[in-house]
LUMKELUM-892773 format. One record per residue: residue in three letters; x, y, z of N, C-alpha, C in turn. Coordinates in steps of 0.2 Angstrom, whole numbers, plus 5000, padded with zeros to 4 digits. Last residue first. Example, Ala and Ser with C-alpha at 12.3 -4.5 7.8 and 13.67 -1.06 7.14 Angstrom:
! residues 2
SER506449895035506849955036506450005039/ALA506649725039506249785039506649845039/
This chain:
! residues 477
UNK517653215074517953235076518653265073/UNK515953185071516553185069516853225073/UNK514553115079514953175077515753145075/UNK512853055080513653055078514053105077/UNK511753095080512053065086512953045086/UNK511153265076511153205073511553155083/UNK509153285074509953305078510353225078/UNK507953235070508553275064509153275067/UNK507053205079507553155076508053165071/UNK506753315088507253295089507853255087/UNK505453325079505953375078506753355081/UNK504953205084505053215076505653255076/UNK504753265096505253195094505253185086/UNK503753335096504453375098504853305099/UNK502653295088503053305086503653345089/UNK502253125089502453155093502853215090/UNK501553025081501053085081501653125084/UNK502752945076502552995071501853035074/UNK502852855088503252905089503052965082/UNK501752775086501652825093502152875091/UNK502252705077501552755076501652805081/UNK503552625082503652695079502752745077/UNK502752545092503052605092503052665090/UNK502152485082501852505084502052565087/UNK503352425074503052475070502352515077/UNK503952345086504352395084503752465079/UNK502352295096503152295090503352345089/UNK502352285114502352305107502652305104/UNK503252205124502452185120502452215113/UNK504952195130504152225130503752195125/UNK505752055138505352095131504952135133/UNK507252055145506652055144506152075140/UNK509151965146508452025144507752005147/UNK510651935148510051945152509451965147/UNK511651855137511551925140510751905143/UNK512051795126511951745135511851805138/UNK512851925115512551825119512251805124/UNK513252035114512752025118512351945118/UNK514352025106514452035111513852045118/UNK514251985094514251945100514251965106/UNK512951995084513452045089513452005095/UNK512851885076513251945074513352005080/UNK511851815083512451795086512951875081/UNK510351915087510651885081511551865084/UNK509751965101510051895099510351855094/UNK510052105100510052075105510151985106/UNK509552125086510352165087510452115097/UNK508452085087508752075082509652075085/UNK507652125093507652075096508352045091/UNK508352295099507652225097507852185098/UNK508552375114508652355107508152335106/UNK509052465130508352455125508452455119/UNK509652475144509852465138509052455134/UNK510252545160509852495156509852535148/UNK512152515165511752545160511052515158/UNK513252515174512852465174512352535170/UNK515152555175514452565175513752525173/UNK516452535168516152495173515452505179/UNK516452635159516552565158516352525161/UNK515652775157515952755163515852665160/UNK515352905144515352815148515852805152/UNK515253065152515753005147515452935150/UNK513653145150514153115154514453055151/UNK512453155143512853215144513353215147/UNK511853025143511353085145511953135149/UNK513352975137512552935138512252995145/UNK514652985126514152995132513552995130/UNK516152915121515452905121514852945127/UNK517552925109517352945118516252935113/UNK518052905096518552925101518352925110/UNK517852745085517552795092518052845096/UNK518152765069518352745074517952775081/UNK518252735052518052765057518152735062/UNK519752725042519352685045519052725051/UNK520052725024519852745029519652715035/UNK521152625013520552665014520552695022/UNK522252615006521852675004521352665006/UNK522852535013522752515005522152565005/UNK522452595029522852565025522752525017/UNK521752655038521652585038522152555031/UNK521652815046522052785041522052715043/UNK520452875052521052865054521152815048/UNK519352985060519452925055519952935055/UNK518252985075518853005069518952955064/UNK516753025084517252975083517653005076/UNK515553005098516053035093516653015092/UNK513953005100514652975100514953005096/UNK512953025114513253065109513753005109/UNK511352955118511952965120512452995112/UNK509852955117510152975125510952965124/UNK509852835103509552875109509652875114/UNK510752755090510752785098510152825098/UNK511152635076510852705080510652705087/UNK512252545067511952575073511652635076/UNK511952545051512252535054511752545061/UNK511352375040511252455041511552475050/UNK510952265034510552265042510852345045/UNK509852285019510552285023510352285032/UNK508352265021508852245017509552235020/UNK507052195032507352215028507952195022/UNK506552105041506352115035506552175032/UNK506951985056507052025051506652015044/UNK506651895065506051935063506251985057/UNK507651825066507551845070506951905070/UNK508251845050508051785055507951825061/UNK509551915042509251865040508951855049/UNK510252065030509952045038509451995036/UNK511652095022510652055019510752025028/UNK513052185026512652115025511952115027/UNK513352305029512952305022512852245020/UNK513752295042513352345040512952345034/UNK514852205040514352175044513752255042/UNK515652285033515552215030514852185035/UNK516152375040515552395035515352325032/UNK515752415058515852375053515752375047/UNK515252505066515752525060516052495055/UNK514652435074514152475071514452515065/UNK515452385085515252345079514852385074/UNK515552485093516052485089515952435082/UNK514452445099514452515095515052525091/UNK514952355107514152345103514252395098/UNK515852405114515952365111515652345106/UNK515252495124515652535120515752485113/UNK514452385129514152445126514552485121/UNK515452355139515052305131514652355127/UNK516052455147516252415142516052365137/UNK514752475153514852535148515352505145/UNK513452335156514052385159514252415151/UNK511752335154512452315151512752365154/UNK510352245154510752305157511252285153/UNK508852275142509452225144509852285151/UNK507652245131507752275137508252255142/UNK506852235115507152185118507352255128/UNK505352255107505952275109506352225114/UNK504952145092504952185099505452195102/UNK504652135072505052125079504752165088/UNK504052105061503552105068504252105074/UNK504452245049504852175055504252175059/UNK504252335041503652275042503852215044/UNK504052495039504452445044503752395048/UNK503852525026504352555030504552535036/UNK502452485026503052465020503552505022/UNK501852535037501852445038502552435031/UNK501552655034501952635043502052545039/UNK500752645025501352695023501952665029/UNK499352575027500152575022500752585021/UNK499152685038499252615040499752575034/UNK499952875033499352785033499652735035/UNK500353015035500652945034500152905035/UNK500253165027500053135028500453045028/UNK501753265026501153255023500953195026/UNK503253225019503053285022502053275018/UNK504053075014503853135013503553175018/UNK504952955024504253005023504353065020/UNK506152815019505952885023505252895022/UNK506452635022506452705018506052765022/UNK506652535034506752515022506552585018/UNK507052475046506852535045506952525034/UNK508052405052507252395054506952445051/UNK509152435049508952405044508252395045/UNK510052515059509852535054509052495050/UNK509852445075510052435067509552455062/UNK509752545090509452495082510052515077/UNK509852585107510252565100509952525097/UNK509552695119509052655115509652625108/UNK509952735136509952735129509752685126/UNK509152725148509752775149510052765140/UNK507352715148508152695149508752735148/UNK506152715147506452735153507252745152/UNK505252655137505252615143505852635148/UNK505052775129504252725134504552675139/UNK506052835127505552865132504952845134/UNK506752755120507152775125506552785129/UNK505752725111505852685113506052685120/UNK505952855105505352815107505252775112/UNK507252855099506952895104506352875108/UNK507252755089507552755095507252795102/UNK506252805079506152745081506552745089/UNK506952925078506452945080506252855084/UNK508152865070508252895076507652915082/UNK507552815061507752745066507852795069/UNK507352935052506752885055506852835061/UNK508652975051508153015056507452965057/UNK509952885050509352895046508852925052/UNK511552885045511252895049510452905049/UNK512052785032512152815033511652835042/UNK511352635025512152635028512552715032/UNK510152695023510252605024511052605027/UNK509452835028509952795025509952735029/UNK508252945027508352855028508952845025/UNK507153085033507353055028507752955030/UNK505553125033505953105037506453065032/UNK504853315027505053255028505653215034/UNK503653395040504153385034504453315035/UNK502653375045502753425042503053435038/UNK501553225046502253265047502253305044/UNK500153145053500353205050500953215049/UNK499652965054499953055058499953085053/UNK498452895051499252865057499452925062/UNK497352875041497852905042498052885051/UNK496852705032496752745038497252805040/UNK497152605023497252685020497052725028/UNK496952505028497752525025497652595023/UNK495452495029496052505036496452525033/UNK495052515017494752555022495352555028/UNK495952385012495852435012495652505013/UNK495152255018495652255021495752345017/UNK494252195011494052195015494652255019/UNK494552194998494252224998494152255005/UNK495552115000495852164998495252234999/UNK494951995003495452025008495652085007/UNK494351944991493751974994494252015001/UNK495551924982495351974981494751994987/UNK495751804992496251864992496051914990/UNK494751724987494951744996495551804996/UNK495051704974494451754976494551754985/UNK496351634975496451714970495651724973/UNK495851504983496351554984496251624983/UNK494951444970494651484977495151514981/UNK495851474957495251504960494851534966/UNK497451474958496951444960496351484961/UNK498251514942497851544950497551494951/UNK499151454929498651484931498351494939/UNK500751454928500151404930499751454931/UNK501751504924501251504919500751494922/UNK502851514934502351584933501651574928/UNK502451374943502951414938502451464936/UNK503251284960502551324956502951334948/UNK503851104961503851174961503351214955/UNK504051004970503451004965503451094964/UNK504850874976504950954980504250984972/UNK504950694980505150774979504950824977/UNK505350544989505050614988505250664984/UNK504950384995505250414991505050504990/UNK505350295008504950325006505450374999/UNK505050115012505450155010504850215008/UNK504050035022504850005020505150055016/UNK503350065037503550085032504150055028/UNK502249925040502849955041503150015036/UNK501049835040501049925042501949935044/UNK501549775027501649735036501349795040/UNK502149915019502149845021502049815027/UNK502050065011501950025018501849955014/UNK503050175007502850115005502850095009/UNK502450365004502850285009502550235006/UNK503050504995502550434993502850375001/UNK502850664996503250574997502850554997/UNK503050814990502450754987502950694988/UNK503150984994503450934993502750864994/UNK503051114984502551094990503051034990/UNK503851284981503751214979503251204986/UNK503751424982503951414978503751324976/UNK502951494995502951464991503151444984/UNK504251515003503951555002503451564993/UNK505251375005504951445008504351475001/UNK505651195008505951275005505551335009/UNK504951095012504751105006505151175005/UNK505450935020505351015020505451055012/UNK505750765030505450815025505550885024/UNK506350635034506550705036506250725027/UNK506250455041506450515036506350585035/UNK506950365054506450415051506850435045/UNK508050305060507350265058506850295055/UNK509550385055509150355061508650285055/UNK508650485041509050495048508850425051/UNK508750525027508550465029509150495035/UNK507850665018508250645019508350555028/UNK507250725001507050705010507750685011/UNK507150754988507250674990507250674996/UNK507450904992507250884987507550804986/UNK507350995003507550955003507350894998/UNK507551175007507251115000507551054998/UNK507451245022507651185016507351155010/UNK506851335031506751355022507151325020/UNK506651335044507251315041507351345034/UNK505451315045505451355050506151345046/UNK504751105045504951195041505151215047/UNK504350935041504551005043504551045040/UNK503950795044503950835040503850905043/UNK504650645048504550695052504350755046/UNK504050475050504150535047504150605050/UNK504050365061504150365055504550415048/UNK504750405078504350415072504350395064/UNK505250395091504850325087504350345081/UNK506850445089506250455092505750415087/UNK508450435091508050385089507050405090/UNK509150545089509150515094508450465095/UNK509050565075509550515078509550505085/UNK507750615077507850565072508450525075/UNK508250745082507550705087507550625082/UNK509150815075509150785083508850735084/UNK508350825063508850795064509050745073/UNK507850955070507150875069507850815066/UNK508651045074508250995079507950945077/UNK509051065060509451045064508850995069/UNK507751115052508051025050508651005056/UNK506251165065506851165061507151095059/UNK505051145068505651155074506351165069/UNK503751115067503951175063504751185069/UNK503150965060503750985066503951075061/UNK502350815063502250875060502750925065/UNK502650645062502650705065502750775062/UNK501850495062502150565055501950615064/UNK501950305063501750395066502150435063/UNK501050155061501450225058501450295061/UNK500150105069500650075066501350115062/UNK499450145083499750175077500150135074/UNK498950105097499050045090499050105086/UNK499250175108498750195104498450135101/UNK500550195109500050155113499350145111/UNK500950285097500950195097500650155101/UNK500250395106500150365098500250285098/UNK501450385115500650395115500250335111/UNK502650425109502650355114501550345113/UNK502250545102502750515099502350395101/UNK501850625116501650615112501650535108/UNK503350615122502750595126502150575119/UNK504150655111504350585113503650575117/UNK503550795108503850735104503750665106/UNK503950845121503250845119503150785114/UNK505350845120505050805127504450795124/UNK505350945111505750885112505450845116/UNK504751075116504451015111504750955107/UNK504251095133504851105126504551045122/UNK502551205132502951155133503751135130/UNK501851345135502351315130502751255134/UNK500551475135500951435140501351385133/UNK500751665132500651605130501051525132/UNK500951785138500451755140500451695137/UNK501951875130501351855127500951805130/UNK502951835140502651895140502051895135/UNK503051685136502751695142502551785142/UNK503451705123502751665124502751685130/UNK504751755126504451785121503651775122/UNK505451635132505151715134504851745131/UNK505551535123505051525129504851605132/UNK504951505108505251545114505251585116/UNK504851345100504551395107505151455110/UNK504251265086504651285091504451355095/UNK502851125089503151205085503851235089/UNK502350985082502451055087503151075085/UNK500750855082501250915079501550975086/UNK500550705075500650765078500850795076/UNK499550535069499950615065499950665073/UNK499650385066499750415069499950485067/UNK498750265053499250325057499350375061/UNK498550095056498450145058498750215058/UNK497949995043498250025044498150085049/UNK496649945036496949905040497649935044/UNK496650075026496549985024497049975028/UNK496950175039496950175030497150085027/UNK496550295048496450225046496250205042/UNK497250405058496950385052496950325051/UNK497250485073497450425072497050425065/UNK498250615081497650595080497850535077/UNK498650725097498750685089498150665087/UNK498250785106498750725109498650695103/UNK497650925101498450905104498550845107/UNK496950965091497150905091497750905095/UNK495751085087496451085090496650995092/UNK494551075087495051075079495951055082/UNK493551065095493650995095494351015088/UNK493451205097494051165103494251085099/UNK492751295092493451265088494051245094/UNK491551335095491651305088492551275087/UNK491651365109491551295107491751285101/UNK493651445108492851435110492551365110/UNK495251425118494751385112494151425113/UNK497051455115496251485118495751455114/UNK498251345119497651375113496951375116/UNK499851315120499151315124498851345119/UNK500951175113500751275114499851255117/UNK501351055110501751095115501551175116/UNK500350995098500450965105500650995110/UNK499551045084500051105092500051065097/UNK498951045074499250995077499851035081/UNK497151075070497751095072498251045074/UNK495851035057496351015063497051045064/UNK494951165049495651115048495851095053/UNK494551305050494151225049494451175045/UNK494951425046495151365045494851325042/UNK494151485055494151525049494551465044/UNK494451435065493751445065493751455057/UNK495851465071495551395068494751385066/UNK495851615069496051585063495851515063/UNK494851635081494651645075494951635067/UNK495951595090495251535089494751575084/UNK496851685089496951595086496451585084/UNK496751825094496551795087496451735086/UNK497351795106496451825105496251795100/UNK498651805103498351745106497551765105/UNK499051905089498951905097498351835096/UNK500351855078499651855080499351855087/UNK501751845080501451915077500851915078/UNK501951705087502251765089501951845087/UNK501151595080501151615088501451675091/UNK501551625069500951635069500751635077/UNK502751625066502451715065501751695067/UNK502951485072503151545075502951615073/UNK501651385065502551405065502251455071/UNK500551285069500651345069501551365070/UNK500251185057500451195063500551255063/UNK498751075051499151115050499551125056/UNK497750935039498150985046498351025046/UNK497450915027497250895033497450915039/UNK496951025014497351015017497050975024/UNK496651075001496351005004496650985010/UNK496051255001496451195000496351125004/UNK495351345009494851305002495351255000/UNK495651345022495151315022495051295015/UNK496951405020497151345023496451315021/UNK496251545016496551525012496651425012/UNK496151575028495251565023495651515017/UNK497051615032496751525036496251535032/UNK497551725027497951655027497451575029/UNK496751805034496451795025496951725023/UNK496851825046496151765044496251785038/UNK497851905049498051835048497451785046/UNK497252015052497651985057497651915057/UNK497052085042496652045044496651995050/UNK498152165040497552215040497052155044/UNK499052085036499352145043498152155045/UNK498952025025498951995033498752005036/UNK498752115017498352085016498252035025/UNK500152185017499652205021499052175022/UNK501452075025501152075019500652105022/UNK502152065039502252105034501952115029/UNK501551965044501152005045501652075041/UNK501151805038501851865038501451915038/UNK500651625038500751685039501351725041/UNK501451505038500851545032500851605033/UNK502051455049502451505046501751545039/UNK501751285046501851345047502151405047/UNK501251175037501751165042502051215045/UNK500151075031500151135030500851135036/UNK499750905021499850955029500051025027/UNK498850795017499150855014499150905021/UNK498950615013498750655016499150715014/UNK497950485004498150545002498250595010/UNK497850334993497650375000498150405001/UNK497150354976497750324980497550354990/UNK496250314967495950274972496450284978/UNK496450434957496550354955496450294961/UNK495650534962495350514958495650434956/UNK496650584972496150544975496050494967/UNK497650604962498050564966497250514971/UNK497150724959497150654954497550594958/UNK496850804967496250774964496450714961/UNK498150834971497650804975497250764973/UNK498650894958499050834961498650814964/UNK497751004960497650964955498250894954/UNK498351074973497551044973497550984965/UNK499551114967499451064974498651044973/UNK499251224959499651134956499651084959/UNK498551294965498251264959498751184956/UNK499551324974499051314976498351274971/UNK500451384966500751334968499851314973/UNK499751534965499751464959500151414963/UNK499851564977499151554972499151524967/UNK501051584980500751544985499951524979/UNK501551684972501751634970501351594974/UNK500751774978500851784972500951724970/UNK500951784992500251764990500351754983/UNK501751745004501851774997501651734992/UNK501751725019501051765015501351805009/UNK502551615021502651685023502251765020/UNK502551485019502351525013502451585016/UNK503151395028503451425026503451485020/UNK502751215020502651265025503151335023/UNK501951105012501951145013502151195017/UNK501150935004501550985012501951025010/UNK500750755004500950825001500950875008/UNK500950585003500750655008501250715005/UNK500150425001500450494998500350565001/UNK500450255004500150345008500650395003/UNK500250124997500750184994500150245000/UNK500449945000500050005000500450065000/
């Protein structure tokens, strides 16, 4: 006997390509029902990207309208959709759905319509005399979910509990559904865990013929839908005896899915009243450099400095993708200019790591490197910006003709950094755990709640922080 399972994760609401790759996944469906074959099709997380306005505007039910018209059997919620989605929303995405959940290690607010969709000790299908077993879990972090109130098991341990369950069950076969990445589900493989199949995302592998760990085999179909991935297992005895896979890529020709391409235009209609809503007014403009000093992230800073108190605020340039003309700003306008779902980060730091961090800021190799992972969306990751302190610095001969800026002295609210002073600190989440600035690894922190764009709305009504964002924080010396 042949199960056939299709799967998808990591479409990041790029709806463009996800609409036709959606015509070619349901017409592999059909024909795969229509020859008698037995079929499952997962969805594996991350669909949602609140970047995209169409998302932003409906706080992610035009992606689960979507999950409902394809034939999908389950789904898991990645991390933009536990992280960028407030927890209120869920039980209106699995509603909007109406597709099984596979979240074994996340709590979820249920109503009645959509408690029986959340599956968290698995489920069983029974397919000529055969049982399968299917879960799912997501990766967790853990801080992050706790300030967002949301409870979180680790989902290695959830895994194996689960995993062990199922087979007590009579599962003859068990598929775990896994937004943990290809390292960890790797791990969970070699370290023998009693699954048959692991099919994945959260990594954006295109693993194109799967890969054989251990006793299991390891699925994931890439990003942002460009392919769906389609194995085949060959069961015998209910065992799996081999499985074969690969990767089914969209192409521009393919025609749209129809009920997809009409859940997106009715999104559009639904969704522009909001995108056009005005935000604020500036009087004049705010300008942006990717690699130079940008008044927008400086106003971003500011803001930050002054909601949660600190002695300075430092971002990367790159949370930010362009400036304002003078005149009227929109929900549009805030979300294409800064559409990280990131949060602020909150840390102490003595004044010699601080010096340290900022000296990383003159990197040019690490300034003009494409920011990746941590909620980033931007372009370059673009250099360091302050609130609450002056820096000043010289250039100085680096040899084979070029130049090289340097810090001469730093002060923070009108007095020199003292190295061995204790500083509260306010970044994202980017500059605080991306490993590129090592120097804040294993460092202490705590999140605030709001995103970074929500911020910056507050900070475009304010205008004696507009004004303040033109001065600059760098000086030459």
């Amino acid at each position: 006997m042949d199960v056939h399972i299709l799967h998808t994760n990591d479409v990041h609401s790029e709806f463009d390509r996800y609409v036709r790759l959606a015509s070619r996944l349901r017409r592999v469906h059909a024909q795969l029902c229509a020859q008698g074959e037995r079929v499952l099709c997962f969805e594996l997380g991350d669909h949602i990207d609140v970047s995209n306005p169409l998302t932003n505007a409906t706080e992610g039910r035009v992606n689960a309208r979507m999950i409902r018209e394809l034939p999908y059997d389950g789904w898991v919620f990645g991390n933009n959709e536990t992280l960028t989605v407030d927890r209120k929303v869920w039980p209106d995405l699995l509603q909007e759905a109406d597709t099984p959940l596979y979240c074994s290690n996340i709590s979820v607010p249920h109503t009645d319509r959509t408690a029986a969709l959340h599956r968290q000790s698995g489920d069983i299908y029974r397919m000529d005399g055969v049982d399968v077993g299917v879960f799912g879990v997501t990766v967790t972090y853990q801080k992050l979910l706790q300030t967002l109130g949301v409870q979180s098991a680790d989902p290695a341990q959830t895994a194996w509990e689960i995993a062990r369950n199922l087979r007590g069950r009579g599962a003859d076969i068990v598929i775990m559904l896994s937004h943990l990445g290809l390292r960890a589900d790797q791990e969970l493989a070699d370290d023998g865990l009693p699954v048959d199949l692991i099919v994945g995302g959260h990594t954006h592998h295109f693993l194109d013929g799967g890969e054989r760990r251990g006793n299991s085999w390891i699925l994931q179909a890439g990003k942002h839908g460009h392919a769906f991935g389609h194995a085949v297992l060959d069961v015998q005895g209910g065992s799996v005896r081999r499985v074969t896979s690969r990767l089914v890529y969209s192409e521009l020709s393919d025609s749209p899915d129809e009920s997809v391409d009409s859940v997106i235009s009715a999104a559009q209609r639904e969704a522009s009243a909001w995108l056009e809503e005005p935000v604020a007014v500036v009087a004049e403009h705010l300008d942006h450099s990717l690699l130079g000093e940008s008044e927008l992230v400086n106003l971003l800073c500011d803001q930050l400095r002054s909601e949660y108190g600190s002695d300075i605020a430092i971002l990367n340039g790159g949370v930010i993708t362009g400036g304002y003309l003078a005149g009227v700003i929109r929900r549009r306008d805030l979300l294409a200019v800064c559409a990280t779902p990131m949060r602020p980060v909150n840390m102490r730091l003595d004044g010699e790591t601080i010096l340290r961090l900022l000296a990383r800021g003159f990197d040019s190799d690490l300034v003009s490197r494409q920011g990746f992972g941590f909620g980033f969306r931007g372009h370059f990751i673009g250099r360091l910006h302050v609130s609450g302190a002056d820096v000043y610095t010289r250039i100085r001969p680096a040899g084979e003709g070029c130049d090289r800026e340097s810090i001469e002295t730093v002060k923070i609210g009108g007095e020199a950094l003292a190295k061995d002073r204790i500083y509260d600190v306010t970044t994202s989440e980017y500059v605080a755990l991306s490993p590129l600035y090592a120097e804040l690894q294993e460092r202490e922190f705590s999140y605030g709640v709001p995103t970074l764009r929500t911020i910056l709305e507050r900070a475009l009504t304010r205008g004696d922080l507009v004004k303040q964002a033109r001065l600059r924080r760098y000086h030459a010396m």
